[in-house]
N, C-alpha and C positions, 0 to 999 in steps of 0.2 A: 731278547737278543742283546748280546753286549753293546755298550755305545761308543769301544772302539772303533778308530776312524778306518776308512776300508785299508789305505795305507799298512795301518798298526798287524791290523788281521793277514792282509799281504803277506809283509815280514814273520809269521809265525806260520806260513803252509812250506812246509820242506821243496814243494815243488818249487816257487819263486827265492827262494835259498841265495843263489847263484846271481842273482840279479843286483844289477848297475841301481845306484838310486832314483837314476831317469827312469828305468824300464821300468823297475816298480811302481814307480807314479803312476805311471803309461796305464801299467795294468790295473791300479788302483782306482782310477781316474771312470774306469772302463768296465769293473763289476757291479752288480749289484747284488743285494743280498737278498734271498729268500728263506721263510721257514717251510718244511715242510711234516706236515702233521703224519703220526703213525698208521702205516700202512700206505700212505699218497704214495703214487709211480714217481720217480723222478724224472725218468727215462723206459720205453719200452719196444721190446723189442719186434725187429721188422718196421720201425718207423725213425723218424730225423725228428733230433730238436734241436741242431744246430747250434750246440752251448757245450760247454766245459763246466763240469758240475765239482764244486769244491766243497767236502766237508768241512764244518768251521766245529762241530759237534756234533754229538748224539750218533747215529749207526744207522746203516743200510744193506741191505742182503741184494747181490748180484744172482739174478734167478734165469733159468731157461726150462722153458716146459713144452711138452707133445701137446698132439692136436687134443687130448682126452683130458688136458690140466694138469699130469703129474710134472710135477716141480723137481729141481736140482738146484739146490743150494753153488753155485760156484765161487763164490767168494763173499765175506762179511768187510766192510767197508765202516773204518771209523774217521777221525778228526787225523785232517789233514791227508787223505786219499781222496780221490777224483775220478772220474765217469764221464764219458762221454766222447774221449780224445780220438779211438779209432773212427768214431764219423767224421769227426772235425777234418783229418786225417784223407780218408779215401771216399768222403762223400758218401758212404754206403748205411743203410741201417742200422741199425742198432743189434749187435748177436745176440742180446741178454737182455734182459729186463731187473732196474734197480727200484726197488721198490725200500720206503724209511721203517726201519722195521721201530723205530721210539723217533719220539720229535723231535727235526735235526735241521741245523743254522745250514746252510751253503751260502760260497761267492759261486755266481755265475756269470760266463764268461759266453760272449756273445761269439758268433763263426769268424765276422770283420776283424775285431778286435783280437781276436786269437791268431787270425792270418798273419796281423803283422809282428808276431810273436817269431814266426815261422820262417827259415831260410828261402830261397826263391825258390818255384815250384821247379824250377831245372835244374837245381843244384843237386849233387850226388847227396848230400843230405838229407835232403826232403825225398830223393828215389828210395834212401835205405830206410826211411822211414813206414814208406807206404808198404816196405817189402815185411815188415819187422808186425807191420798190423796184419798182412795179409796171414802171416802164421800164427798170429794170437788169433784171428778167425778161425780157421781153419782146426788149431786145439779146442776152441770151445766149440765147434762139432763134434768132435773128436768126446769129449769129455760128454757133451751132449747124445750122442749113440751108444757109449759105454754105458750111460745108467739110463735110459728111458729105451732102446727097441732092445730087442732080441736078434741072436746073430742072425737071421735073416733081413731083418731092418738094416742091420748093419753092413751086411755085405752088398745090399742091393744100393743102399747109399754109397757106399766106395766105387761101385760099379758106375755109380753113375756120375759121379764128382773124377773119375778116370777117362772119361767117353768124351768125347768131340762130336760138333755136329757135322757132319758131311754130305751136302748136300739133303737137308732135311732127315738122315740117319742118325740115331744116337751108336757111334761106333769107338770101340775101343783098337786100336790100332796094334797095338804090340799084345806079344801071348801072356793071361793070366794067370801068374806062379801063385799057384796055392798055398805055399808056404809062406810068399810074402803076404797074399791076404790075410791068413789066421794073423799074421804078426800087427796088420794096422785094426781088425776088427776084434782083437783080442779074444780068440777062440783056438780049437784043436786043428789043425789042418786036414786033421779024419772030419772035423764037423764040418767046415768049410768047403771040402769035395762033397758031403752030403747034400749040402743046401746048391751049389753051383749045379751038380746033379738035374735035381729036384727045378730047381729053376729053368735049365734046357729043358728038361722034360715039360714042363706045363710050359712051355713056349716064351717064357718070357728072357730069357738071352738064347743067342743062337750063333755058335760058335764056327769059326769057317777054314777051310783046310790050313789057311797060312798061321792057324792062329788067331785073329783079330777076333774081336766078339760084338756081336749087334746086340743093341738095347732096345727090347719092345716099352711100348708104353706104358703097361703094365709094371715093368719093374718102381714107377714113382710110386705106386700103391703100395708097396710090399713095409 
């Protein structure tokens, strides 16, 4: 690893670009550096590591994969991109898993030390922030049911990412246009009445005169 000073390495990540000579000290002051060996997780997904993970070299593959291990490449990660910011962000998991795909330098940046990076958690900045990750979630399921289920995976996952609970019901409230489902699960909207069909029929949604449609428990299996 080089034996520039964290400072030096600072100044050469695009993300700290923009920064006052104080703040980069600040954050200079407050990384540390780690290697990580080929193939090591940096980060994985469904779990917290409460860091900002900064390439300083070498490359890393953003992955997501079904319960069966097939993988999706989502994004290739080199020198001077970062990981980790949507937990940092809304406290939530990890959507993806980053794994070093060759041996790779990072600064990393601890949850404390990033907070005070950050506008006050009441500022309209810090609200449009958490709103801007909640739709980079949301696409990387998105991206996630386009290549690992089948449009039956996929529509019973919207079915259910649509539904509220009420009073211990999984209930979708408003009537399901079929045309807009084919459009979010990227399929025919002939094929999507087949599966919705198909679905009523083996009991696991159950559709009600106003419209609304009940979610059995069965539909999380599909």
């Amino acid at each position: 690893m080089s034996m520039l000073s964290n400072l030096d390495l600072i100044r050469r990540v695009p993300l700290f670009s923009l920064l006052t000579n104080e703040q980069a000290q600040a954050i200079a002051d407050s990384v540390v550096k780690r290697r990580f060996r080929r193939g090591e997780l940096v980060v994985e997904q469904g779990r917290k590591s409460n860091a900002l993970f900064i390439l300083l070299n070498g490359r890393a593959r953003v992955l997501t994969a079904d319960q069966r291990g097939r993988e999706v490449i989502l994004a290739v990660l080199e020198a001077g991109d970062y990981v980790g910011e949507m937990s940092l962000i809304d406290n939530e998991p990890h959507s993806a898993t980053v794994r070093a795909e060759i041996q790779t330098d990072m600064l990393i940046l601890g949850r404390a030390e990033f907070a005070r990076c950050l506008p006050e958690n009441s500022s309209l900045a810090y609200a449009i922030m958490r709103g801007l990750v909640q739709r980079l979630r949301s696409a990387d399921r998105q991206i996630e049911s386009l290549a690992l289920l089948d449009v039956y995976g996929r529509v019973a996952r919207t079915l259910l990412e649509m539904a509220e609970d009420v009073n211990g019901v999984q209930l979708i409230r408003n009537k399901v246009s079929r045309q807009d489902m084919a459009k979010v699960v990227g399929a025919s909207r002939e094929m999507v009445s087949r599966v919705m069909k198909d679905l009523e029929e083996r009991g696991v949604i159950e559709t009600q005169e106003n419209g609304s449609v009940i979610i059995r428990e069965a539909a999380k299996q599909q």
